[in-house]
C-alpha positions in Angstrom: 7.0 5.3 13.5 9.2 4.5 11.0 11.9 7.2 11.8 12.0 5.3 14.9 15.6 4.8 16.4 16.6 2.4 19.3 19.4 3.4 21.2 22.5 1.3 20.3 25.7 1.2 22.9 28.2 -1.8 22.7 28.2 -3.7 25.6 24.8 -2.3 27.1 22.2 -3.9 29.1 18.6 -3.8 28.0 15.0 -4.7 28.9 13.0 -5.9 26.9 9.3 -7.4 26.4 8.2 -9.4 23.4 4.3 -9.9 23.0 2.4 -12.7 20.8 0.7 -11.8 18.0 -2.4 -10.7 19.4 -1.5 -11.6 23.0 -2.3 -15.8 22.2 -1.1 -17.3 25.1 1.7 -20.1 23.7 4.6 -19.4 25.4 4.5 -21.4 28.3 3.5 -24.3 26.3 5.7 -27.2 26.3 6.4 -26.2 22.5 6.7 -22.9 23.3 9.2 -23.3 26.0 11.3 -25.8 24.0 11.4 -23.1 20.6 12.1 -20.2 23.3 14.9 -21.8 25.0 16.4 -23.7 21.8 16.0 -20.2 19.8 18.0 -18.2 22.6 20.8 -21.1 22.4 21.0 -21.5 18.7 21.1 -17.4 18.6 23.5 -16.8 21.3 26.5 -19.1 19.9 26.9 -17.0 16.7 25.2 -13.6 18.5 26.6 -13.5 22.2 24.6 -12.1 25.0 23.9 -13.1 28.2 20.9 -13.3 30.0 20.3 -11.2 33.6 17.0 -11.9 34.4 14.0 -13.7 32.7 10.7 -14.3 33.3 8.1 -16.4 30.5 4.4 -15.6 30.7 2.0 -16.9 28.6 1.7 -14.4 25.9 4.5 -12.2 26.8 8.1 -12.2 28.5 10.5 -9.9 30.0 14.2 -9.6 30.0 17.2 -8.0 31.3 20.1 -8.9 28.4 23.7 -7.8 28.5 25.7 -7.7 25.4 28.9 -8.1 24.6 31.6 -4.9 24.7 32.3 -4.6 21.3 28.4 -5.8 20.6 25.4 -3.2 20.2 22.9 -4.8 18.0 20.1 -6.5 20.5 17.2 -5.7 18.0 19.1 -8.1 15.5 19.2 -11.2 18.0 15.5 -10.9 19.4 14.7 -10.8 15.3 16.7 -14.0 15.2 15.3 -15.7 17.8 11.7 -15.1 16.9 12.7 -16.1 13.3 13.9 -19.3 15.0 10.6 -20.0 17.2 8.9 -19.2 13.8 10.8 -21.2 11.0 11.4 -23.5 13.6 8.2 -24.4 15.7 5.8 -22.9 14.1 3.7 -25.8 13.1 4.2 -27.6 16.5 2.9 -24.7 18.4 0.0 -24.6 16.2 -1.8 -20.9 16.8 -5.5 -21.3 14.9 -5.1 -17.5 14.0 -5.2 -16.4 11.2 -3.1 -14.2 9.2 -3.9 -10.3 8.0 -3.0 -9.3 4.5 -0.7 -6.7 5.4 1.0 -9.8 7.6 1.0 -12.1 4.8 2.2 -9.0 2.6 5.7 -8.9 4.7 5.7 -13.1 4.7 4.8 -12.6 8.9 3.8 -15.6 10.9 1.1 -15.6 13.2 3.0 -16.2 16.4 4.7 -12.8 17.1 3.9 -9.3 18.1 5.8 -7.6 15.2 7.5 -4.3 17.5 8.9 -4.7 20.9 9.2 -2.7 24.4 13.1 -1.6 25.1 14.5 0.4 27.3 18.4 1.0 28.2 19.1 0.2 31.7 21.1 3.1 32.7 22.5 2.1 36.5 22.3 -0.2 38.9 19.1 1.1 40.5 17.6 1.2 37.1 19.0 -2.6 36.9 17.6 -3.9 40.3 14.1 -2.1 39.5 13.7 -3.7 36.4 14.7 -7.1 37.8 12.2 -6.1 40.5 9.1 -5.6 37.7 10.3 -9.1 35.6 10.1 -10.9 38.8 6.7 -9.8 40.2 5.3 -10.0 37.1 3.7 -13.4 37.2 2.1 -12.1 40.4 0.7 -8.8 39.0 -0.8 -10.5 36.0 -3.0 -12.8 38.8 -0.5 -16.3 37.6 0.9 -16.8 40.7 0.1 -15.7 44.8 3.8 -15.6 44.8 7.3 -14.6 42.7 8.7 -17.9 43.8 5.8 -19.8 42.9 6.1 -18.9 39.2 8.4 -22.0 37.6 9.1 -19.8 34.4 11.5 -17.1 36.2 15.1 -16.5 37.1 14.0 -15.6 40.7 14.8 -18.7 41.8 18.5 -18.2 40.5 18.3 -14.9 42.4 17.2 -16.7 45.9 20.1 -19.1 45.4 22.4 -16.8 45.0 21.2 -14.5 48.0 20.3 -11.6 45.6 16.6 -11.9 47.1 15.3 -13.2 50.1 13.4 -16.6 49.8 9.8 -15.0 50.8 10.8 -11.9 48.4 6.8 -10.5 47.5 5.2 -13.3 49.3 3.3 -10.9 52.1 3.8 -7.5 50.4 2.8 -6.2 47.3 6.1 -4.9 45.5 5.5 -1.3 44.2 7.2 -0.1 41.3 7.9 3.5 40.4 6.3 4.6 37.7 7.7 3.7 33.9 9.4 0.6 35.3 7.9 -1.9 32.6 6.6 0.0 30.3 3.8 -3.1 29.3 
C-alpha cells in the first residue's frame, strides 16, 4: 500500500474512523476523552476544520469533518491530533501494551491504529447516511439499547436542532446500505 493516494479537495467533507492500536479500549476514558477533545482544539486553531458529526467508542470513533475552502489536507490534522493524544497523554492513559519492533523502528506509540478509514462524502445523501452509521454506531456495537442513550455522540446536537427525531433508532433497527462505514 504505499502507492496509496487519498483523495484531496479543498474545502471537502470527509469521514473518517480512527482505531487503537490493537483495538484497546481507552478512548472513552476520562484521559482519553480529555486528550481527544484537548487534541482536536489545540489542532483546529492553527489547522481549521469543523466537526459535522462525532461519535467516541471505546476503541474506535467516527467522524464527519468539513474543511476549510482553500483547505484539503485532513490526513495532516488527524496525524496532528493523534501526535497530540500521544506526546500529550500518553503516560496518563497508560495502555500496558507493548510495543513491536517495526513500531519502535518508526518511534510509534502504543495508543494508535497507524492507517485510517476515509471516504469523501460526495452529496447530501451520502452526508445524512454517514451521519446515519456514526450515530447508530454505539447501538450496533451492543454499548447502548439506544442512539440517544450513548453520552459520547453529536446525536444529541442533532435532536436539538430537529435534524432527528428524539426517539430516532429507539424501536427500529436503522439499516444502512451497504459500504456506509466501511469498519
Amino acid at each position: 500500500m504505499p502507492n496509496y493516494r487519498r483523495p484531496q479537495c479543498a474545502g471537502a467533507t470527509y469521514f473518517i474512523t480512527q482505531v487503537t492500536y490493537q483495538r484497546i479500549p481507552w478512548l472513552c476514558t476520562p484521559a482519553g476523552r480529555k486528550a481527544l477533545r484537548e487534541a482536536i482544539l489545540h489542532v483546529s486553531i492553527k489547522h481549521p476544520f469543523f466537526i459535522d458529526a462525532f461519535v467516541l467508542l471505546p476503541e474506535h470513533f467516527h467522524c464527519i469533518l468539513t474543511l476549510p475552502d482553500n483547505e484539503d489536507d485532513f490526513s495532516m490534522r488527524l496525524r496532528l491530533i493523534k501526535t497530540y493524544v500521544t506526546k500529550h497523554y500518553k503516560q496518563e492513559i497508560s495502555v500496558e501494551q507493548g510495543v513491536s519492533i517495526s513500531r519502535q523502528k518508526r518511534l510509534e506509540s502504543n495508543l494508535w491504529q497507524r492507517r485510517f478509514w476515509e471516504h469523501l462524502i460526495r452529496d447530501e445523501q451520502d452526508f445524512a447516511s454517514h451521519c446515519d452509521y456514526i450515530h447508530y454506531n454505539p447501538v450496533k456495537h451492543g454499548l447502548s439499547k439506544s442512539p440517544r442513550d450513548w453520552q459520547f455522540s453529536t446525536i444529541h446536537r442533532f435532536i436539538h436542532h430537529g435534524v432527528y427525531p428524539s426517539d430516532w433508532g429507539e424501536n427500529e433497527e436503522i439499516v444502512m446500505k451497504e459500504g456506509i462505514g466501511g469498519e
